[in-house]
C-alpha positions as CSV (number, residue, x, y, z in Angstrom):
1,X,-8.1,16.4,35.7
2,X,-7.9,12.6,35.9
3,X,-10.4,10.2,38.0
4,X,-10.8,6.7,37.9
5,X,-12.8,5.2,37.0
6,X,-20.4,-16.0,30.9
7,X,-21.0,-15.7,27.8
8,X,-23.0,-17.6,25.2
9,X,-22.2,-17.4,21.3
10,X,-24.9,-17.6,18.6
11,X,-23.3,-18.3,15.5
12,X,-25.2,-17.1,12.5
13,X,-26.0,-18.5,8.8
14,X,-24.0,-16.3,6.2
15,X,-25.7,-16.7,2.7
16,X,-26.1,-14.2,-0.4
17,X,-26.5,-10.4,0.4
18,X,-30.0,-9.7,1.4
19,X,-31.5,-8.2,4.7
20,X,-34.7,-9.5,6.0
21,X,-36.0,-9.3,9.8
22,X,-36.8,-13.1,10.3
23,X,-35.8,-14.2,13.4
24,X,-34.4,-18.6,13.4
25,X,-37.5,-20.5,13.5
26,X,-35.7,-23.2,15.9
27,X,-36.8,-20.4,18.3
28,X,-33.7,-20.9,20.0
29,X,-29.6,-19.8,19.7
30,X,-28.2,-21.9,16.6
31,X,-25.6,-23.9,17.4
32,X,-22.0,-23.5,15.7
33,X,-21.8,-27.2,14.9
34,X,-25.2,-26.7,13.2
35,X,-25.0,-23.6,11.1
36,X,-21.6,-25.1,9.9
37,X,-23.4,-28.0,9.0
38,X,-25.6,-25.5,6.8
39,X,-22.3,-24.1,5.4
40,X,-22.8,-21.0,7.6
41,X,-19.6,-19.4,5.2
42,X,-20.0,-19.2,1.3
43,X,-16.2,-19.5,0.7
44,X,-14.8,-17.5,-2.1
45,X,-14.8,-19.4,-5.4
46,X,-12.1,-21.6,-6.4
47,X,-11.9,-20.3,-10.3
48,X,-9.3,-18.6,-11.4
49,X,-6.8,-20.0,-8.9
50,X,-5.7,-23.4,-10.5
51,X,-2.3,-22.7,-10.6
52,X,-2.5,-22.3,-6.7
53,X,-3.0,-26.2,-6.7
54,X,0.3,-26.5,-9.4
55,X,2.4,-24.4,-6.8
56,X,2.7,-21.5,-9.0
57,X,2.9,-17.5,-8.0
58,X,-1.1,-15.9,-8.4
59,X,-1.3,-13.4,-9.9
60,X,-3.2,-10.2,-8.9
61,X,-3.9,-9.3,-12.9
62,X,-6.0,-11.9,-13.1
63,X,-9.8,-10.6,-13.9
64,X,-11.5,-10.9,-10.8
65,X,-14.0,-13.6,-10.3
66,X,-17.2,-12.2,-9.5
67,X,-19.2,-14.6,-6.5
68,X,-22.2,-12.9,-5.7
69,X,-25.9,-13.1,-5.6
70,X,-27.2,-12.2,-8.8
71,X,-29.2,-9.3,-7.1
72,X,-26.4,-8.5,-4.7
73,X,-25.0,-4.6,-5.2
74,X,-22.5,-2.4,-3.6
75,X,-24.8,0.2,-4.0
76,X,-26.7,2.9,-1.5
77,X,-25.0,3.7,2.0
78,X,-21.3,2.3,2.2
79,X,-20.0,2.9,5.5
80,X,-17.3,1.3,5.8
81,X,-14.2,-0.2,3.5
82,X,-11.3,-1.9,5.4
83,X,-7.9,-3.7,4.4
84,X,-7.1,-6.8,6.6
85,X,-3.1,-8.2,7.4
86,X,-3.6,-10.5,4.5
87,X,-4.4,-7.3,1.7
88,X,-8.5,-8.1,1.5
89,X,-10.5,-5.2,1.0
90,X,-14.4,-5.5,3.8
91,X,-17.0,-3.4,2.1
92,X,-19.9,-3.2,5.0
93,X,-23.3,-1.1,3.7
94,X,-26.5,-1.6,4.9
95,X,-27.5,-5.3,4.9
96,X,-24.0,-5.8,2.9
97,X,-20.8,-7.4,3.1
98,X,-18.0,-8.2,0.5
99,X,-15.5,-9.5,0.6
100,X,-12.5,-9.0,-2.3
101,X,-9.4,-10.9,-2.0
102,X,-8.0,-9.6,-5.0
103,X,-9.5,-13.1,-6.8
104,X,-12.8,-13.3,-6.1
105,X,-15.5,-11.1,-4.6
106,X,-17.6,-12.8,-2.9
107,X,-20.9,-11.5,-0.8
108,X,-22.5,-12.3,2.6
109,X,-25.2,-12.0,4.8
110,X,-24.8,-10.7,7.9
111,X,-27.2,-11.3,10.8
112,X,-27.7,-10.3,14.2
113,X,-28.1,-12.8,17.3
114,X,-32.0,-12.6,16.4
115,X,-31.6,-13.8,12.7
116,X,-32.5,-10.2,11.6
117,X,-30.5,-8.4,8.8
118,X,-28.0,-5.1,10.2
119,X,-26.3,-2.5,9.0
120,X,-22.3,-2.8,9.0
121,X,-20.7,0.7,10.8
122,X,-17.1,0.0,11.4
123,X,-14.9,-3.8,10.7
124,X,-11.5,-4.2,12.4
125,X,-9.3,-7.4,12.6
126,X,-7.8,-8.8,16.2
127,X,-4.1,-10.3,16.3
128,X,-5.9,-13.7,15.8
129,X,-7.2,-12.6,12.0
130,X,-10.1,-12.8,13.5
131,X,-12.9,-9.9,11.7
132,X,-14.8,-7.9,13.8
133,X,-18.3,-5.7,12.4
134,X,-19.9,-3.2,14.5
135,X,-23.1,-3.0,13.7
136,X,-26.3,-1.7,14.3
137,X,-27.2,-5.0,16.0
138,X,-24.5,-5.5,17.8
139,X,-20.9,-7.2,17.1
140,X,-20.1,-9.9,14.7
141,X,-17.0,-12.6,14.2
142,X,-16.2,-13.7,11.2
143,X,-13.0,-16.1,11.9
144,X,-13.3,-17.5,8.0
145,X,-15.4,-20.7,9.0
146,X,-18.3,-19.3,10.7
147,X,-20.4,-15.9,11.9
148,X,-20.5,-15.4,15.5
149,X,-23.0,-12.6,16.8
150,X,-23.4,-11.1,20.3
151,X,-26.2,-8.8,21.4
152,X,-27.9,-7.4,24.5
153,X,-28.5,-10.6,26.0
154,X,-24.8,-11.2,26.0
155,X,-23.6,-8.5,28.0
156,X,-23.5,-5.4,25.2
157,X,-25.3,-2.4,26.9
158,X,-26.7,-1.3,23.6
159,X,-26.9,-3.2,19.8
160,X,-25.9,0.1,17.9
161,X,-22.3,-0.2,18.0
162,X,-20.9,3.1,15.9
163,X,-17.0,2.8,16.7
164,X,-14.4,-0.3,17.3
165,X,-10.7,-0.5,18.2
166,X,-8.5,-3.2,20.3
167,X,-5.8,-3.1,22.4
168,X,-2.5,-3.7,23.1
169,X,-3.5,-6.4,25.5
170,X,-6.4,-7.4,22.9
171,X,-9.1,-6.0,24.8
172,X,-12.2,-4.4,22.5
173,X,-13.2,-1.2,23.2
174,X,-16.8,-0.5,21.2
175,X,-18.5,2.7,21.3
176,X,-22.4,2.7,20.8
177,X,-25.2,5.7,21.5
178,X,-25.6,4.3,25.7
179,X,-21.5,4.6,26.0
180,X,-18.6,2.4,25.9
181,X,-17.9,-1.2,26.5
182,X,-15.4,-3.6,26.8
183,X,-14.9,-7.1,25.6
184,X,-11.8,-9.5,26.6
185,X,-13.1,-12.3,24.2
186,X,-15.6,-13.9,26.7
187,X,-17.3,-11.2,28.8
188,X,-18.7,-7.9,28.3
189,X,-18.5,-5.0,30.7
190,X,-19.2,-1.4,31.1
191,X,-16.8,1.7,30.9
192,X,-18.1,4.7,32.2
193,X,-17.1,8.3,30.7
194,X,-19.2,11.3,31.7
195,X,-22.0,11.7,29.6
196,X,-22.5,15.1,27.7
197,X,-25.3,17.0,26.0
198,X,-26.7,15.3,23.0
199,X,-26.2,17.4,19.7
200,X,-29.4,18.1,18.2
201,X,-27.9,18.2,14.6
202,X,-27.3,15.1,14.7
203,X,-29.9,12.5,12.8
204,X,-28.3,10.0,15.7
205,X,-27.1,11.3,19.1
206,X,-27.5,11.0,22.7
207,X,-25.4,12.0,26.1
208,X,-23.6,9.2,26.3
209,X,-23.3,9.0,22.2
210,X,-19.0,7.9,21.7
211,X,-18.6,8.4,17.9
212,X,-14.4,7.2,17.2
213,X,-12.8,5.4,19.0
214,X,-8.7,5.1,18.8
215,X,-5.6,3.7,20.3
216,X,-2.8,5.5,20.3
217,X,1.4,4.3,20.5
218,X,1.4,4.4,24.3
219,X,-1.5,2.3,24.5
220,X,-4.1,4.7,25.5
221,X,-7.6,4.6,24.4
222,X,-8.8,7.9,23.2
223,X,-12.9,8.5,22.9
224,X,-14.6,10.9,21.1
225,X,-17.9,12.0,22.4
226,X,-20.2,14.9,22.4
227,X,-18.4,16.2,25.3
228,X,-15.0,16.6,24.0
229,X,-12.5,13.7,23.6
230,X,-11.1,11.4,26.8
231,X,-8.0,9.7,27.1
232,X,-7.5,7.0,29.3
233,X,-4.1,5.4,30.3
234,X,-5.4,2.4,31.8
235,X,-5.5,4.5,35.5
236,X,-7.9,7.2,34.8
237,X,-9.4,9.7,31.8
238,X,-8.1,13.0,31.1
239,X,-10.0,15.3,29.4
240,X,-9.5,17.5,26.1
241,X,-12.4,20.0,25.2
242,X,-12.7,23.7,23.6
243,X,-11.5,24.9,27.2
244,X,-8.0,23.5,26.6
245,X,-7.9,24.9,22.7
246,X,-10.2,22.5,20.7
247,X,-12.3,23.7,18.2
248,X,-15.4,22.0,19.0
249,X,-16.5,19.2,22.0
250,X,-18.5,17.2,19.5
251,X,-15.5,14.8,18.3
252,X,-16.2,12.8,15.2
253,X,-13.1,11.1,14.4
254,X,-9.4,10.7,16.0
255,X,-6.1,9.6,14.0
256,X,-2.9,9.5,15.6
257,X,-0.4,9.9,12.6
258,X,2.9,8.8,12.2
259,X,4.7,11.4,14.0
260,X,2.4,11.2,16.8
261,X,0.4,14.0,16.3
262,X,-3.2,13.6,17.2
263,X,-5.8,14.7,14.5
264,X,-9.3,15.4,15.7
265,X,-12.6,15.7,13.3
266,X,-15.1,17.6,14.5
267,X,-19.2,18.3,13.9
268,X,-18.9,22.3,14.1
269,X,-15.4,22.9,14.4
270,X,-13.8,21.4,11.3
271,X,-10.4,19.9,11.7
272,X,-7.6,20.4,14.2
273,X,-3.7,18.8,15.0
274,X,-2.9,18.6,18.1
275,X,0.8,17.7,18.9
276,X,0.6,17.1,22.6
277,X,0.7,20.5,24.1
278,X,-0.9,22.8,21.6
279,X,-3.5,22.9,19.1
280,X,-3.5,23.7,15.5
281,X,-7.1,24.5,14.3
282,X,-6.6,25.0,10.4
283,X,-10.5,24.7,9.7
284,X,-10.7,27.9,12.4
285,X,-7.5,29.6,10.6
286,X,-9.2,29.4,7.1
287,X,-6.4,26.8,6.0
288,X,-8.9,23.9,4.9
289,X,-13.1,24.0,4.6
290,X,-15.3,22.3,6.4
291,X,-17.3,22.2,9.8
292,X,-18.4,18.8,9.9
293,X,-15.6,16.7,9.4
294,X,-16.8,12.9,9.1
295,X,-13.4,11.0,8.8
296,X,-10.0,10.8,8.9
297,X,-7.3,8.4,7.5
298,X,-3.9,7.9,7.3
299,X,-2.0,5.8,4.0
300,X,0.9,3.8,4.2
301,X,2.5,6.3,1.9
302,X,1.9,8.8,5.4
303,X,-0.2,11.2,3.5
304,X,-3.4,11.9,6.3
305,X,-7.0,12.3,4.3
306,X,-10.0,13.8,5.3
307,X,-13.7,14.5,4.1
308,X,-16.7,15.1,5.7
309,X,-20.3,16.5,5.0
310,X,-20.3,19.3,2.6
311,X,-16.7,19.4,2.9
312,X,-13.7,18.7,-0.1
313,X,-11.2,16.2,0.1
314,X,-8.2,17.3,1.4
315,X,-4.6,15.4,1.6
316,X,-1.9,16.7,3.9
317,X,1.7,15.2,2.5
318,X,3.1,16.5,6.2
319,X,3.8,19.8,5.1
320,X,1.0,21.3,2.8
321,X,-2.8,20.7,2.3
322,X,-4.0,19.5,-1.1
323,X,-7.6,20.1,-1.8
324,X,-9.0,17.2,-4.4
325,X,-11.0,18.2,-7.1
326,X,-14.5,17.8,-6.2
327,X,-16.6,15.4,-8.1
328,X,-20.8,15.3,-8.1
329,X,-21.1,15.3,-4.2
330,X,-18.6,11.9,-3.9
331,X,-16.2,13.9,-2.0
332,X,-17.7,15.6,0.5
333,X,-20.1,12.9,1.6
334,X,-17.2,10.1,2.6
335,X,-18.2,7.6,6.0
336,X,-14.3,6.3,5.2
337,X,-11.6,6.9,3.5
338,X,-8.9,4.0,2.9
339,X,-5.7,3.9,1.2
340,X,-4.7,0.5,0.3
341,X,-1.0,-1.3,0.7
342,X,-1.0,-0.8,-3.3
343,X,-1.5,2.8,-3.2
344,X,-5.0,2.5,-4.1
345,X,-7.6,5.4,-2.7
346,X,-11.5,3.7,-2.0
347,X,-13.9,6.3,-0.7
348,X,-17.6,5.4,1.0
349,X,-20.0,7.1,1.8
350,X,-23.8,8.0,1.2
351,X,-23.6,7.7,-2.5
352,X,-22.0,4.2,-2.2
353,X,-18.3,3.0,-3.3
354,X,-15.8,5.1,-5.6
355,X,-12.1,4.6,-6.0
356,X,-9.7,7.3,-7.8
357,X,-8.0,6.2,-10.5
358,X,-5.7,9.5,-10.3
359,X,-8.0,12.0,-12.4
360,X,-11.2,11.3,-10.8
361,X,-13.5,9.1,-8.8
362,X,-15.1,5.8,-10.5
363,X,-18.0,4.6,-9.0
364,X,-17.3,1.0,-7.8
365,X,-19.9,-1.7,-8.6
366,X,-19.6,-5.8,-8.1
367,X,-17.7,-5.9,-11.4
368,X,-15.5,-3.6,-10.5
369,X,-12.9,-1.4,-11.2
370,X,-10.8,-3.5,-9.0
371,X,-7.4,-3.8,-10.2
């Protein structure tokens, strides 16, 4: 059934990895001009890339210079890894950001619009180039000169922002734990889905909880909550739950894949295809493992991934499910899953950062394996 339904910016210092709660002790927002006064951006190093300045090719065999804080670590909780138009891998953790261009790896500080260190959930990239962390204080900028941070006292309705995606029209759609919002580049507003019962498994949940967040071909916004998942096409929201064939209402992640088939993770209900009349719910059919299916990607090669809490790695090619060998826990603990444009497979999760190297996965520190 369908139904329808000014800002300020505080731009934030961005030094060596390191989370602290201090709040500015100006006592009041810091001003762009100021921070980049400060150098509010530690630009990656310029070693390694002399021949740039000759007019010669780089190349990516280089070794990679590392530009970090010496106590700086990709270590802990990575939740998120993402690959920008330009090839550079985002690492976000808690209280971390890197940055690897290939060159140089270089390490930031991110803050909130209260000075205070965050947690990095989810980075995307607008048309601009622009980067975009959700976090758990809210949203952050980085447009490769400065860190701009908006909070509650801009307009979000909460600061624990848990899924991202934009538009055709360039519109942001965030998901947090009090519901959706929307953000055209200068003013936040409210979206309202129905709200749902929270899920009392979860270490993080609420009615109103939206945990993915995707946009699909036809430009529809598809929102996965505890309640099943909603589609809206820009008129009003439809609704897809266990009534209509899903295997669970508590949606975790959504991937639309290059045929157009719409993937769904679930929290009790394991994996499911859905092609747009019908479901296919191979985690009910005893096809794959898994209940609680945490995330779901799709390569450039087309192969779609997915992992989840005490659940393998699986690969589906488009016509068969591959089940990767499982490795000390790595596997079945995965926040992401990426696929890089050089074939490359980077796993995060609870145990921190791993890549595959084809036999098995290599746990991924500041000094690499990168290449």
């Amino acid at each position: 059934m369908l139904k329808q339904v000014s800002i300020s910016v505080v731009c934030l210092n961005a030094l060596f990895v390191g989370c602290n709660n201090q709040t500015p002790s100006s006592g009041g927002p810091v001003t762009k001009d100021a921070v980049l006064a400060e150098g509010a951006v530690r630009p990656p190093s310029n070693q390694g890339s002399e021949t740039a300045a000759s007019g010669d090719r780089l190349s990516l065999e280089r070794p990679l210079v590392v530009d970090v804080g010496p106590n700086a670590e990709i270590s802990g909780v990575v939740r998120s890894v993402f690959q920008d138009s330009k090839g550079v891998l985002w690492i976000g953790g808690e209280c971390d950001l890197f940055r690897n261009d290939g060159r140089t790896l270089t390490s930031y500080d991110i803050k909130d619009d209260l000075g205070r260190g965050v947690t990095i959930h989810k980075i995307i990239e607008d048309k601009a180039g622009n980067i975009w962390c959700g976090t758990d204080g809210g949203l952050t900028r980085i447009d490769g000169k400065s860190f701009t941070s908006y909070g509650e006292q801009h307009g979000l309705i909460s600061r624990g922002i848990w899924s991202m995606a934009i538009d055709a029209n360039g519109v942001m759609w965030l998901g947090t734990i009090e519901g959706v919002c929307r953000f055209d580049g200068k003013t936040f507003s409210p979206f309202a889905l129905p709200e749902a019962e929270p899920d009392p498994t979860r270490g993080v949940t609420s009615g109103k909880f939206v945990h993915c967040i995707t946009v699909d071909r036809k430009g529809q916004v598809w929102f996965g909550t505890n309640g099943g998942a909603y589609i809206y096409d820009g008129q009003g929201l439809k609704n897809l739950s266990e009534r209509d064939g899903l295997p669970n209402d508590a949606v975790s992640s959504i991937l639309e894949d290059k045929s157009g088939n719409i993937w769904f993770g679930t929290i009790h209900g394991g994996i499911s295809r859905f092609d747009g009349k019908d479901f296919t719910n191979f985690t009910e059919q005893g096809v794959v493992e898994g209940q609680e299916i945490w995330c779901i990607h799709e390569g450039p090669s087309g192969n779609v991934w997915f992992s989840g809490k005490n659940s393998p790695l699986y690969r589906h090619d488009g016509n068969a499910f591959t089940k990767m060998k499982e490795q000390d826990g790595i596997t079945s603990l995965a926040f992401t899953i990426l696929e890089d444009n050089l074939g490359r497979l980077w796993l995060s999760g609870t145990n921190g950062l791993f890549r595959y190297d084809g036999e098995s996965f290599v746990r991924v520190t500041k000094n690499g394996p990168w290449q």
